[in-house]
N, C-alpha and C positions, 0 to 999 in steps of 0.2 A: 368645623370638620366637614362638613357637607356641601362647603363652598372647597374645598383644598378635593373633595371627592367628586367633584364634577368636572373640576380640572385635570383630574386625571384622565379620567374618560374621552377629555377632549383629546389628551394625546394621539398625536397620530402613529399606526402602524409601520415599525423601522420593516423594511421588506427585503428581505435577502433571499437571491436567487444563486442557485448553483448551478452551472452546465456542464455537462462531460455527455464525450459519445454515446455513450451504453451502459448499462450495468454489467459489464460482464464480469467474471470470475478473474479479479484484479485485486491487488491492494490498494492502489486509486480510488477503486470502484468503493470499498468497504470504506476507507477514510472519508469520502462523500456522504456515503449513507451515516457514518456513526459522525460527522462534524454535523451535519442537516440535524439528527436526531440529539446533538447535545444542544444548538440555536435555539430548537424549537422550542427549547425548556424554559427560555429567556420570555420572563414578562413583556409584552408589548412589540415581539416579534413573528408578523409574518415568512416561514420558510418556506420555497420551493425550489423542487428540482426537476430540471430540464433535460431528459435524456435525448436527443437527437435522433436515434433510431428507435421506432416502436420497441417495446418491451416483449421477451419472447421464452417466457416461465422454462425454457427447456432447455433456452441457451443462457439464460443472465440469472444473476442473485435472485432468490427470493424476495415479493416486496414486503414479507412479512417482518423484514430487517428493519422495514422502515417505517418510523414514528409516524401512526393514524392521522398527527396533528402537520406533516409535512403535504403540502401541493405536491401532487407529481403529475409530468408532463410530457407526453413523447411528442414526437416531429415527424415520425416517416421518414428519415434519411432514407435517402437509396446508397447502395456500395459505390464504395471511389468517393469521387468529388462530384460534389452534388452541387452547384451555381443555387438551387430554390431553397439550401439551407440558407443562405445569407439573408437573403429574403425575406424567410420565414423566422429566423430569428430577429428582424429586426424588428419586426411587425411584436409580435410576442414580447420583445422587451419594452419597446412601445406602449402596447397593452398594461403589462405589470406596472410598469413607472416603479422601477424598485428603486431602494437607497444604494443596494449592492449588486453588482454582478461578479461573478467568482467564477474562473472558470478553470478547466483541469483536461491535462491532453488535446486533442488537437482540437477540443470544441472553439479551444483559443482563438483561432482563425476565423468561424466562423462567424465570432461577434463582431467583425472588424467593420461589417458596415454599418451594424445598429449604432457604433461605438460615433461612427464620423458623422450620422444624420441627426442622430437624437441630439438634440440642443440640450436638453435639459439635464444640469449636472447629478453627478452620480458616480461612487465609487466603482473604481472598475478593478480586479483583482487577478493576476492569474498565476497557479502555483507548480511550479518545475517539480514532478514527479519521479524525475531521471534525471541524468548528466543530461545538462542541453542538447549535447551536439545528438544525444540519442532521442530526447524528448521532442526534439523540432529538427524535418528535415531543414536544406541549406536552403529553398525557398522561404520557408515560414519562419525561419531566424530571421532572415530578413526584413521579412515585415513586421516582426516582432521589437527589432533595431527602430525601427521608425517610430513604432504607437511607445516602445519604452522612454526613447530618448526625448521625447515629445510629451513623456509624464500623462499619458491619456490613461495606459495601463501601469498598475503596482507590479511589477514581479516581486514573486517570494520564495526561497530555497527552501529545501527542507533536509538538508545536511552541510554541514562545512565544507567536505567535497564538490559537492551539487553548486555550492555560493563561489565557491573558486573558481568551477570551470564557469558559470554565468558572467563573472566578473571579467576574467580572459576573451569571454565571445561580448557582453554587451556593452562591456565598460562602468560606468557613473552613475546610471541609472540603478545598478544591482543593489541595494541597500539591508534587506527585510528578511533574515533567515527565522524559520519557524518552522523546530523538528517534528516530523512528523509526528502524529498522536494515536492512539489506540483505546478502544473501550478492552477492561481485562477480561480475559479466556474465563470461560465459566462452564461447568459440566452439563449438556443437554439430558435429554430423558434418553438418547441413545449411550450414554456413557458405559453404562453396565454390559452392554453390547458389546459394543469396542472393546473396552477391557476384553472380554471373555474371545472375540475374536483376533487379537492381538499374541493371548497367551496360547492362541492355538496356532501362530505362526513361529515364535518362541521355541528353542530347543530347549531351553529349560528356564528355570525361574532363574539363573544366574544371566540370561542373554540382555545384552545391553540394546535399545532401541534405538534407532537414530529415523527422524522425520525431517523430510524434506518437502516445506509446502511450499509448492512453484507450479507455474503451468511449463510442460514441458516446452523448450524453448532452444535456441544457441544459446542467448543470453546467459538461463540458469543454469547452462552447460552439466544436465544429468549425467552426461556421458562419461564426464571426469569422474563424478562420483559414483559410479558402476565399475570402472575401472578401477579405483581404489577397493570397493565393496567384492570384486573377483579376487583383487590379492589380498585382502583380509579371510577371504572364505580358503585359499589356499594353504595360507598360515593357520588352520582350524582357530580361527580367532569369531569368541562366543560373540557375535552380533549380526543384525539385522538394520533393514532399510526398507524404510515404508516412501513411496513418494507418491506426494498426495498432490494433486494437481490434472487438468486438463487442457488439451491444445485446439489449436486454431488450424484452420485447413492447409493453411501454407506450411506447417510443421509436422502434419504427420508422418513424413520420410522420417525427421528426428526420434518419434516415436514409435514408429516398425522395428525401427534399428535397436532402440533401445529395448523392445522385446525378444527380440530375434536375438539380442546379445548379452540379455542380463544372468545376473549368474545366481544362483540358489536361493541364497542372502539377501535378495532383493525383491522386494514387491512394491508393483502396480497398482497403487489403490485406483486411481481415478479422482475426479471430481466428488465430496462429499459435501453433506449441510450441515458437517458437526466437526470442523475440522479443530474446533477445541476440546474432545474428546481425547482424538489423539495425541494433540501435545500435553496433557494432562496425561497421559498414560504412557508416554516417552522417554529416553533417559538425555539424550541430547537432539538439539535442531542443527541440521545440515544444511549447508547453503554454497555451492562451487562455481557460483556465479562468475561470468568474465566482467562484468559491471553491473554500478549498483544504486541508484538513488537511495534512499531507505525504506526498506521495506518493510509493511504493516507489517505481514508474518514472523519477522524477528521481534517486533517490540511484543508480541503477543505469547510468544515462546518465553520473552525474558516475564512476563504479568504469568505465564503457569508454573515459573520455578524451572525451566530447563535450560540444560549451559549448551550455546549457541558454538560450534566449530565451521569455521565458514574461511572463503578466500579473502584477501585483504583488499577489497575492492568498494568503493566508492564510500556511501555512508556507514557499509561494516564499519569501517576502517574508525568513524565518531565513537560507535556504539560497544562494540566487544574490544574492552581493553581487556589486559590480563586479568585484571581482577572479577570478570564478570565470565570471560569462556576462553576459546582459542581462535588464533587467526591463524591463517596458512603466511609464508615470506612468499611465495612467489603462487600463480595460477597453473599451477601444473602437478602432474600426476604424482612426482617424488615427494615435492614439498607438503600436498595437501592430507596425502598418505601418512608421512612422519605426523603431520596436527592430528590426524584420526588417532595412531597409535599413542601418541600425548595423552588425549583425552580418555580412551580404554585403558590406559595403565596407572591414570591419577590416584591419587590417595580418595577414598573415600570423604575424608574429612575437607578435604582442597573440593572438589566438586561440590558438597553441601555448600560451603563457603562462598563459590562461584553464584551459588542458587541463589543465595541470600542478597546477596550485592546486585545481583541483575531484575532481583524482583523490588529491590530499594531505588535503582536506578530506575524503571518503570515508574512505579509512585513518582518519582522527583521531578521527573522529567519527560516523558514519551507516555500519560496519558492521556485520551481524548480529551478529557476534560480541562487542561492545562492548555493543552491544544488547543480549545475552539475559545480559550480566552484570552489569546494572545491573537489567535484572528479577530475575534470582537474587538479589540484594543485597535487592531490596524484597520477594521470598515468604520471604528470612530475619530480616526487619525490619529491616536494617541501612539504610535509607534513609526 
């Protein structure tokens, strides 16, 4: 026994690194934090993660999200394209000699010289968080064309959508889908809070809640759903809209307008730290997206029991069959408006049932934990 335990010992350290631009207020950003924090659970693995630009508690996640046992690492990016990120990353991965590199958004680009100088073999991973053609401009597809077809980097989809469009732009290389994962929504100590500030936006205990977490965007196109949220309040149709999310400087014009034009029915939360409060205290999640990779925030809405009404866009389209919420037929005002009126006029009994199925569908298949073991499976090549 003591000879079988020194051999273990001897083992070496499997060492997985993750890279993304920033922590910022993303579903990317959370699926890094909660993959890194289910690895690290793993016997005989060290995890770290690389965020590119220093961390800046005012603008990015909290690092309180992230497991004590994860390395965490900033760069200094400066904005734009930075030439000393290449650099600086290559040295750093140098340095670690990890087994894994993993990487997410455009930090992709940036490994591209450690990838060509570092001789010593190593898994190299990087995972499409959007429909390609959104997730890599038409430079960085291209380079991307090269390091895939050339087998240096794994690409991995994370919706059937997402693997179609990959397969139309990369070709042969596309192989590896792996749905996005989620750890489940759980009530904070601000829960009671929420509650109590919810029902005071509430016209009555009959009003229906509808949550839409997005950072204000074109993409998640709030606009549509204000639009629908004005001709619902005209029809005195009992519901509300909380939209919970914040933007990025290039986007505030979208967000003045959306102030300047919301209509009663609708509220502004902002950027929150407890945004599973509110989906735990909501009756449906909204989502009027023009496109979609798959979004954490849907699978975390279906882990709190609320039926999903969204546009039939990108990995919606995997996720919200009938049995689980509503999809809109088309991205526009009439279509998305009839799914809303769907969903405010269902049977009681049909929505619980909706609940049920989407929070079984969660369990089965879109939790982190599912998740980061079908990543393990692909940084051991078993996939």
């Amino acid at each position: 026994m003591r000879q079988v335990k020194n051999l273990c010992n001897q083992l070496p350290m499997r060492k997985i690194v993750q890279v993304l631009p920033a922590l910022g207020w993303g579903g990317a950003q959370v699926f890094c934090i909660q993959l890194c924090n289910e690895l690290v659970q793993k016997e005989g693995y060290e995890v770290t993660l690389v965020s590119m630009y220093h961390h800046k508690p005012e603008k990015h996640l909290p690092l309180s999200l992230l497991d004590k046992r994860v390395n965490f690492i900033t760069l200094g990016k400066r904005p734009a394209l930075d030439p000393a990120m290449f650099i600086k990353l290559w040295k750093l991965l140098k340095k670690l000699s990890p087994d894994v590199v993993h990487t997410h958004l455009h930090a992709g680009y940036y490994c591209f010289l450690g990838y060509k100088r570092i001789k010593r073999p190593f898994k190299k991973i990087h995972t499409f968080h959007n429909l390609v053609k959104q997730d890599s401009p038409w430079l960085g597809r291209q380079a991307f064309k090269y390091f895939f077809g050339k087998h240096i980097i794994t690409p991995v989809s994370i919706s059937e959508e997402v693997f179609k469009g990959a397969i139309e732009e990369y070709g042969e290389p596309i192989k590896v889908l792996i749905p996005n994962g989620s750890d489940p929504v759980k009530p904070t100590p601000l829960f009671d809070e929420t509650k109590k500030k919810i029902a005071g936006l509430k016209k009555d205990n009959n009003t229906k809640v509808l949550v839409n977490v997005a950072r204000i965007s074109a993409q998640k196109n709030q606009r549509l759903l204000l639009n629908c949220m004005s001709k619902l309040e005209q029809e005195n149709c009992n519901v509300i809209a909380l939209i919970i999310g914040d933007y990025v400087a290039d986007d505030k014009k979208i967000y003045d307008d959306l102030v300047a034009n919301k209509p009663g029915n609708v509220f502004l939360i902002g950027k929150v730290t407890n945004v599973s409060d509110y989906l735990l205290n909501a009756d449906a999640f909204v989502l009027s997206s023009t496109f979609e990779g798959l979004p954490i925030s849907l699978l975390e809405a279906l882990s709190a029991g609320i039926t999903p009404v969204c546009t039939a866009v990108g990995g919606l389209k995997d996720v919200v069959t009938s049995n689980v919420g509503y999809l809109s037929d088309e991205v526009s005002e009439s279509s998305y408006l009839k799914t809303l009126h769907t969903f405010i006029n269902a049977p009681a009994a049909e929505i619980e049932a909706k609940k049920m199925n989407g929070k079984a569908l969660f369990d089965q298949s879109y939790s982190m934990k599912n998740c980061a073991i079908k990543y393990n499976e692909l940084y051991l090549n078993k996939l």
